[in-house]
C-alpha positions in Angstrom: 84.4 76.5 113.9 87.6 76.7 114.9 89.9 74.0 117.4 92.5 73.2 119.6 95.1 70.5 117.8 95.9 68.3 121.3 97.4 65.3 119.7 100.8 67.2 118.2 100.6 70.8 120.2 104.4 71.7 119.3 103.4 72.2 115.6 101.4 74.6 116.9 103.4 75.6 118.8 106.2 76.5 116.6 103.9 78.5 114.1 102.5 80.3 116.6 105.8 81.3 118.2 106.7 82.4 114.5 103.4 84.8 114.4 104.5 86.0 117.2 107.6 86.9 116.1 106.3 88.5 112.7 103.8 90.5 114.5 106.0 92.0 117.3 108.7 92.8 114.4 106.0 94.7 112.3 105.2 96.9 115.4 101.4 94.9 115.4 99.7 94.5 118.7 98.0 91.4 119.1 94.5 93.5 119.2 95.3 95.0 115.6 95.9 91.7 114.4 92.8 90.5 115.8 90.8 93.5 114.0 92.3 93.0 110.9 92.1 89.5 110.4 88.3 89.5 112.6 89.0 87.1 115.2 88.9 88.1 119.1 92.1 89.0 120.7 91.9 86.1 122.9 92.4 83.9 120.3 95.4 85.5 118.8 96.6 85.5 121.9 96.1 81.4 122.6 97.0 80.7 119.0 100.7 82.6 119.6 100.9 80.2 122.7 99.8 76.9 120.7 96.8 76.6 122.4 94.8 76.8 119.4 94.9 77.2 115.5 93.4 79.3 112.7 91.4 78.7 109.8 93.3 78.0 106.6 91.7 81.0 105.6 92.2 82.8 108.9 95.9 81.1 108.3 96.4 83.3 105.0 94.7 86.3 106.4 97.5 86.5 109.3 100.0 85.2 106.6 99.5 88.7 104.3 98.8 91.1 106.9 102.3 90.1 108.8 104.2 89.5 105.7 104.9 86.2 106.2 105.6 82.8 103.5 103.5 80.2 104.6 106.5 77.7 104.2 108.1 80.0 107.4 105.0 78.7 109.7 106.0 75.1 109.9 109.7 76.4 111.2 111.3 76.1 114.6 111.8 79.6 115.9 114.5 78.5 118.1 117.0 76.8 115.0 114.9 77.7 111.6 116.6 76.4 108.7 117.5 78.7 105.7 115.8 79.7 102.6 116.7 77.6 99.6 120.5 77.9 98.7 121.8 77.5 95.5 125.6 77.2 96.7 124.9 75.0 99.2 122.8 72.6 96.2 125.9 73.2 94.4 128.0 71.6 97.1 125.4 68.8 97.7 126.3 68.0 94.0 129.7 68.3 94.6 129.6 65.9 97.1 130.6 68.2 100.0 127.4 67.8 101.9 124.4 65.5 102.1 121.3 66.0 99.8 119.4 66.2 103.2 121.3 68.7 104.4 121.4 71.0 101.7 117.9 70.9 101.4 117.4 69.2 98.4 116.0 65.9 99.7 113.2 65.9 102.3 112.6 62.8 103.8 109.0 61.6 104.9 109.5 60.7 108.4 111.0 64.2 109.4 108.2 66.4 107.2 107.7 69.8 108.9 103.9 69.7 110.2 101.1 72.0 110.9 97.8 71.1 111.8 95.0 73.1 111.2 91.6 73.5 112.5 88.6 71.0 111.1 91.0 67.8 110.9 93.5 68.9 108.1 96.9 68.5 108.7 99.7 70.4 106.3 103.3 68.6 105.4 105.8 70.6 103.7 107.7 68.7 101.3 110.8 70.9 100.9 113.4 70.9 103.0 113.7 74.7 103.2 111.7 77.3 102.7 111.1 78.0 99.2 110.9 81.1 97.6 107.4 82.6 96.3 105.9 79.0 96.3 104.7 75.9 98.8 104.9 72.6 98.0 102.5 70.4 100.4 100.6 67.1 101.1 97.2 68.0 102.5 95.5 65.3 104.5 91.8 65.8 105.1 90.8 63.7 108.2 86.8 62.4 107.9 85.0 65.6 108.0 82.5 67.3 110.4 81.8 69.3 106.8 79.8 65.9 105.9 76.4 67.6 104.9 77.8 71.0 104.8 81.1 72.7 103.1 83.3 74.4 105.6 81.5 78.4 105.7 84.5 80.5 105.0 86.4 80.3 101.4 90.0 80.9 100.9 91.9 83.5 98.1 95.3 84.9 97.7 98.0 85.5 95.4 98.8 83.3 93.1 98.2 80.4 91.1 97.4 76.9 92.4 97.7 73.2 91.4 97.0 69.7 93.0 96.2 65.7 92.2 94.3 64.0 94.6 96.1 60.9 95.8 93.5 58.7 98.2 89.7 59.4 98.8 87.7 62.1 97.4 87.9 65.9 97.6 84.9 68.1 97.1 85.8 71.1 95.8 84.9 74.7 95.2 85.9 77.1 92.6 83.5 80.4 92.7 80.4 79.3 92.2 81.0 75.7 90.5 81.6 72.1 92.8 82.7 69.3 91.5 84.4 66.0 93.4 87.5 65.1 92.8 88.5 61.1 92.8 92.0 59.2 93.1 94.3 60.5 90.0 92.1 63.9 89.3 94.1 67.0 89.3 93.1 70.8 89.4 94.6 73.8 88.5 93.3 77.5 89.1 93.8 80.9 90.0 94.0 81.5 93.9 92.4 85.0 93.7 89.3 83.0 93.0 87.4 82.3 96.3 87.8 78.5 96.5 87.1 76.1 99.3 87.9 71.7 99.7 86.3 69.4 102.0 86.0 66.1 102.5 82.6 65.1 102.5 83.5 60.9 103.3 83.9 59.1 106.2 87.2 58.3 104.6 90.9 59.7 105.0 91.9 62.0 101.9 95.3 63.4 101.0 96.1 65.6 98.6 99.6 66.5 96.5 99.1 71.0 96.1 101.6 73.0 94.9 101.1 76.8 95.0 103.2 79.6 93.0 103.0 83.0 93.9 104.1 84.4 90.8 102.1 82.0 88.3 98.5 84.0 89.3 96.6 87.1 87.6 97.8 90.5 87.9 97.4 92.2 90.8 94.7 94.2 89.9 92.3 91.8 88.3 93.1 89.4 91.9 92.3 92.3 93.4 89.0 92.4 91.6 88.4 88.8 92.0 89.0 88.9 95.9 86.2 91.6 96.0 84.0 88.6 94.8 84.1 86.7 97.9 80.8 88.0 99.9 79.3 85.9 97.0 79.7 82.6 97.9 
């Protein structure tokens, strides 16, 4: 099932506005999107205008057919910030700028946000957009996925680490499940089909950090993503 985010709209408003943008540049109309990543037009269409939101696997779908980082969703169109600068560190260690604004520090109260469909919200925690890599708190609101997991499972490029830091996570790697408890980590390969939820009535976050060049070759990810119908 997939929702409207009411409560902070300009999140999605901003990474829809940045779909947008990707899609128009890669000569993409919003009905070949739709195809490719099976979703109707429609809700392309209301997604681009923050009106709704995808699936975190919908999210990577869009995120690989456009060519986009998924650090480059939680930007504003209108001022984004740039990539990660290794000059611009330099001077924050010289003293010539502020941590902050070099990028180096990122402070909690000014996170870049996205929330996502089913009560999960993303927070970046770098201050630009990093290179082959995404660095994010996960919070996991209550779930409606109480007696059942959420029905689609997520796989891309990649390789994929977290610690759970409040609550407990169910998770899914192929065809194993285990539950994951305050101070439990996890590292896998994303190629695998893998799903979370939070099967509590409780809040959960989650510390995950994703590298796109720590993962399997491309041919045996390749294989692996051929495995999802499976599960």
């Amino acid at each position: 099932m997939i929702l409207t985010a009411p409560e902070e709209p300009q999140h999605w408003r901003r990474s829809g506005e940045n779909i947008r943008i990707a899609r128009e540049a890669s000569g993409v109309s919003v009905r070949e999107l739709s195809r490719r990543i099976e979703v109707s037009a429609s809700h392309v269409s209301q997604v681009e205008r923050g009106l709704a939101s995808f699936s975190v696997p919908t999210l990577y779908r869009v995120a690989q057919e456009l060519g986009l980082s998924m650090n480059s969703l939680f930007e504003d169109p209108s001022k984004p910030k740039a990539s990660v600068d290794f000059e611009e560190e330099q001077r924050a260690a010289a003293g010539e700028v502020s941590l902050e604004e070099a990028g180096v520090i990122q402070r909690v109260d000014s996170r870049p946000k996205l929330d996502l469909s089913s009560g999960l919200t993303w927070e970046r925690l770098t201050g630009r957009v990093e290179t082959n890599a995404e660095f994010i708190e996960v919070v996991y609101e209550p779930s409606v996925h109480a007696s059942n997991p959420p029905s689609e499972v997520v796989r891309h490029v990649g390789r994929e680490y977290g610690i759970i830091i409040s609550g407990e996570l169910t998770i899914q790697i192929g065809l194993s499940i285990s539950v994951l408890t305050q101070g439990d980590s996890v590292a896998f390969d994303c190629s695998i089909p893998h799903r979370f939820w939070n099967a509590t009535d409780k809040q959960v976050r989650a510390i995950w950090f994703i590298s796109e060049a720590g993962g399997a070759s491309n041919t045996s990810a390749a294989e692996a993503m051929k495995a999802r119908h499976i599960y």
